[in-house]
N, C-alpha and C positions, 0 to 999 in steps of 0.2 A: 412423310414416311409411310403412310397409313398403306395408299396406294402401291408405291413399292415393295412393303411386304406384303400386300395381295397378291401383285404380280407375280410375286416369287412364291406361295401359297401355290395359285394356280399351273405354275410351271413345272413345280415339284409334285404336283400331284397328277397332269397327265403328260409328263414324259416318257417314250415309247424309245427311246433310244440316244446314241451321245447329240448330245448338243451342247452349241456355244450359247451362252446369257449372256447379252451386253447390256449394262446400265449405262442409259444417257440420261440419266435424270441428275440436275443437282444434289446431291446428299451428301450427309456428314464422315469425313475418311472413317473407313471400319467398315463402312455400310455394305460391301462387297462381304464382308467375313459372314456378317447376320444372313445377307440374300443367301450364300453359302448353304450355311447351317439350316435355315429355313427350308432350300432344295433336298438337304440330304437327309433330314426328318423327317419328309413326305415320302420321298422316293425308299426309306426303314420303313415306313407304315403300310407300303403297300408290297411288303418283302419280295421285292425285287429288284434287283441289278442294274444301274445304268450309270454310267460315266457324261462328266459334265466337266465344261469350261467356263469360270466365270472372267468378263473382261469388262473393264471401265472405261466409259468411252463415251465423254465427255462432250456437251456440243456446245457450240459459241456462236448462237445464231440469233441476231438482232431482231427483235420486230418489225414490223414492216418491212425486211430486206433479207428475208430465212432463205431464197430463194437464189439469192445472189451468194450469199455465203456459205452455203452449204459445198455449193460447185466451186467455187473458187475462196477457197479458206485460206488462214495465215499459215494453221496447220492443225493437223489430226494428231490428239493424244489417244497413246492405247497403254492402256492398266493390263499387264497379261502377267499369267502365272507358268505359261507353258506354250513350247514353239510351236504344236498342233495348233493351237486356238490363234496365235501370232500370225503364223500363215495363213488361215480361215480371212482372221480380221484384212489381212492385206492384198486378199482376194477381192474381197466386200468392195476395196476403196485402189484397186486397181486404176481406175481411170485417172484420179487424182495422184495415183505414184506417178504415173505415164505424165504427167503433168510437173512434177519436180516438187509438190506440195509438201514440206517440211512433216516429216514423221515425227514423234517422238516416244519411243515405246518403253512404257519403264512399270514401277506396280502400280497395283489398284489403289492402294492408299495414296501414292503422291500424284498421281491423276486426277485422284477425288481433291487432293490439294490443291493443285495447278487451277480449277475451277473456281472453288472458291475463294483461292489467291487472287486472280486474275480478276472476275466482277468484285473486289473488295477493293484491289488498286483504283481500279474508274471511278468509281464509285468516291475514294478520296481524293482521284482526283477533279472530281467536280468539285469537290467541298472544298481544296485547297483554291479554285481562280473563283468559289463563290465568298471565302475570307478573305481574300485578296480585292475581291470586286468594294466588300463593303468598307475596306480599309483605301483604296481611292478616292472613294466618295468624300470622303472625309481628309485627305491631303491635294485634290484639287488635280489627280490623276485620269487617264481615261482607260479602263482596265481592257476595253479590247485591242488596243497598239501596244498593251500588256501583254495580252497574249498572244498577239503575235509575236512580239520581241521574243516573248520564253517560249515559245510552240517553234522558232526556225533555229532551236536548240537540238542535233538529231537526239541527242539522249534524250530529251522529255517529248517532243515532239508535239503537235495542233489536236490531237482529237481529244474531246472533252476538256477543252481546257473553254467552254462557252458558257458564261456566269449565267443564273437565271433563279427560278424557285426553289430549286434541291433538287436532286433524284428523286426519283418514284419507279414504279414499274414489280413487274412479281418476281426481280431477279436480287440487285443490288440492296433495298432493304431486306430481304430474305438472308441473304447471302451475308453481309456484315453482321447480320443478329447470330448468323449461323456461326461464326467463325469467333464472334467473340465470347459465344456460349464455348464453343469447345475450348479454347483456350482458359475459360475459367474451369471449366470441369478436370483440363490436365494441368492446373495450377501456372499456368503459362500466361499471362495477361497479354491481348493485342492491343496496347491500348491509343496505339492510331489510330485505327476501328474504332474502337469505343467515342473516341473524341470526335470523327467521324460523323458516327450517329447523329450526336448530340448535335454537332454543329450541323449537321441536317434539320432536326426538327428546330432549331432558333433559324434559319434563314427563310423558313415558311413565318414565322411568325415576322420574323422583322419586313417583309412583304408587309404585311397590314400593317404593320406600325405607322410604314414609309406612304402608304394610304392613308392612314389617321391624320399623320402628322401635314398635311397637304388638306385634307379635305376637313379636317377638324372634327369635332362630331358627327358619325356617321350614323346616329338614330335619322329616320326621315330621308335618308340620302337615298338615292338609287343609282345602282353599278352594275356597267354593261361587261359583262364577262366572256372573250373570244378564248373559246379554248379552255374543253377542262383534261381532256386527257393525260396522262405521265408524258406522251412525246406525239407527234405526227406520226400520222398514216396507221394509225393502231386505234380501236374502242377502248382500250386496258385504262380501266383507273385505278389497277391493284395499288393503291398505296400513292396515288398521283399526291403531287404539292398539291392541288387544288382543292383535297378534300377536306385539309386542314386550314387553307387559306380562307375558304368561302364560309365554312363555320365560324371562326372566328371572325368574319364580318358581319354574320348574320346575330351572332354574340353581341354588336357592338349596335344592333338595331338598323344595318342596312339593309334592303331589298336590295334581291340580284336576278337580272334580266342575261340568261345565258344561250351564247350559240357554239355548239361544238359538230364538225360535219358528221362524227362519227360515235360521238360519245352520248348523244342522249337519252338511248337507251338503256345502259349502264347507266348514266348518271342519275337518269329518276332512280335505280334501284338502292344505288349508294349514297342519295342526297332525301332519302324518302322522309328523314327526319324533320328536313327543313323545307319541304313543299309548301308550307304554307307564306314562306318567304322567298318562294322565286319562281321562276317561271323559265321554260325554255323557248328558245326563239325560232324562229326557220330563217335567218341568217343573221349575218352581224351586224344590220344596219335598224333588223327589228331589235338585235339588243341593245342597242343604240338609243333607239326610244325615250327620250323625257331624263334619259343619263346624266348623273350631274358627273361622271366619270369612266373611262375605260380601263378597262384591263382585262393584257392580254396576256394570258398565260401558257398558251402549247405552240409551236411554232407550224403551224397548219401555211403551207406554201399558200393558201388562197390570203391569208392575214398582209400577204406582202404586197398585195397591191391592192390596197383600200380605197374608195372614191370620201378622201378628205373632205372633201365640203358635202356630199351626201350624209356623211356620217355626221360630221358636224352641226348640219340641218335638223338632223335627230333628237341631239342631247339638247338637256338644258343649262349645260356648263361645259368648259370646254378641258379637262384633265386626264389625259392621258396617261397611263402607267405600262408602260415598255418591258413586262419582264422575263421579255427573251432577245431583247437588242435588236430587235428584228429593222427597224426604221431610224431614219437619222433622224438626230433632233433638229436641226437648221430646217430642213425638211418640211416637218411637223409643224414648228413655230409658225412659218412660212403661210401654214395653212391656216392659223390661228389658235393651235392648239398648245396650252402649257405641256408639257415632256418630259415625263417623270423613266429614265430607263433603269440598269443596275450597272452601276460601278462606273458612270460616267458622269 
């Protein structure tokens, strides 16, 4: 929020005449009223006149693929309080009217909800096909012909329904802290959300366990780790699974030999604790090295086609941990590798 009331700070202090504010930043509903009030405090202090439209206007644009969604979206919400500012906004996004792109113009407050409604659904429902994934494991199920079956449902549908370490990223843990705070502040409990959370941070932990329990004491051991980012084609480890994974391995006295195409400069910054227990690699095959184990945690398109017996050649054991289903196991085996994936 810090940021956004600067912004509004600065906007209210050199406005020279009407203008439209739009906020596309994630924030808590209300936060239109404060930006508000903030503008027309600066614009009192400097006893002069100026008329202002604030409008909320929300983005839903993925990492790695801002570029594609931005141009062709599911749809544009607009927070407006008045049809001058409505017609402005629909000027802005003319090309995508011209396009048939689904409007929806309603107030700032339920815009500012649509947002954080919308990344707090994904967000559970990764956590639902990642409790789902660890309850097949354990009935002798294979959770991805799971979720196919529940994904060629049109009400629930295939996206995010792909088991693996938890969500990460600087949106969905933000965004469900965000919404289960408000809801305790309006005495309203979300507490799907909440359950949510929690079962986020236990399926990073049961990751290492599902390592422990396979590699047995992992003082002494050494683990080649592909992938630390929150997702592909992104450097973000705002809040990745891996930050909590790799700690708690290093907790348990493993060394870890890591290679991420895009993450290791971030990662020395957010791993700066534990530098003296790992080391980063210039590719997967150096992380590979003297390995009594792999894991692979970001699903980096380069991870899908591995040279098996090079890597193989590498380690000094041969256990693989699969935790983004990226490879079959028959596959694997085939190569000589045991195959540890999620929810198969």
């Amino acid at each position: 929020m810090k940021s956004v009331i600067q912004a509004a700070t600065d906007i209210g202090r050199y406005i020279n005449g009407y203008k439209v504010v739009v906020n596309k930043s994630t924030v808590p509903p209300g936060t239109g009223r404060i930006i508000k009030s903030i503008i027309e405090e600066k614009i009192r202090e400097k006893k002069e006149v100026y008329s202002f439209d604030f409008v909320s206007n929300p983005e839903f644009l993925r990492q790695g693929a801002a570029l594609a969604d931005f141009t062709a979206p599911d749809r544009v919400v607009l927070g407006v309080e008045s049809n001058r500012a409505e017609e402005i906004m629909r000027e802005v996004y003319n090309p995508l009217l011209q396009q048939e792109v689904p409007f929806i113009v309603t107030s700032p407050e339920t815009a500012e909800m649509i947002k954080l409604a919308s990344n707090a659904f994904l967000a559970m429902k990764i956590t639902y096909i990642n409790e789902l994934a660890n309850l097949c494991e354990k009935v002798g199920a294979n959770v991805l012909t799971l979720s196919e079956g529940v994904g060629k449902d049109r009400r629930i549908g295939p996206q995010f329904l792909q088991p693996g370490p938890g969500f990460g990223g600087s949106c969905f843990p933000k965004d469900t802290k965000a919404l289960v705070r408000l809801g305790a502040d309006k005495g309203e409990r979300v507490t799907l959300i909440e359950q949510t959370i929690l079962a986020n941070e236990r399926q990073k932990e049961k990751m290492v366990i599902k390592i422990q329990n396979v590699l047995g004491v992992l003082a002494g051991k050494t683990i080649g780790i592909l992938g630390i980012t929150f997702k592909a084609n992104t450097d973000d480890l705002r809040e990745a699974p891996s930050l909590k994974i790799l700690d708690l391995l290093v907790q348990r006295g493993a060394r870890l030999r890591i290679y991420d195409p895009q993450g290791e400069k971030n990662g020395r910054a957010k791993l700066a604790d534990l530098e003296d227990k790992l080391s980063f690699c210039r590719d997967e095959y150096d992380a590979a090295s003297n390995a009594d184990a792999i894991v692979l945690l970001t699903e980096w398109p380069r991870f899908h086609n591995l040279d098996w017996q090079l890597l193989k050649g590498k380690m000094r054991n041969n256990y693989f941990f699969d935790f983004r289903n990226m490879h079959q196991r028959e596959n694997a085996e085939k190569q000589g590798f045991q195959y540890f994936g999620v929810g198969r």
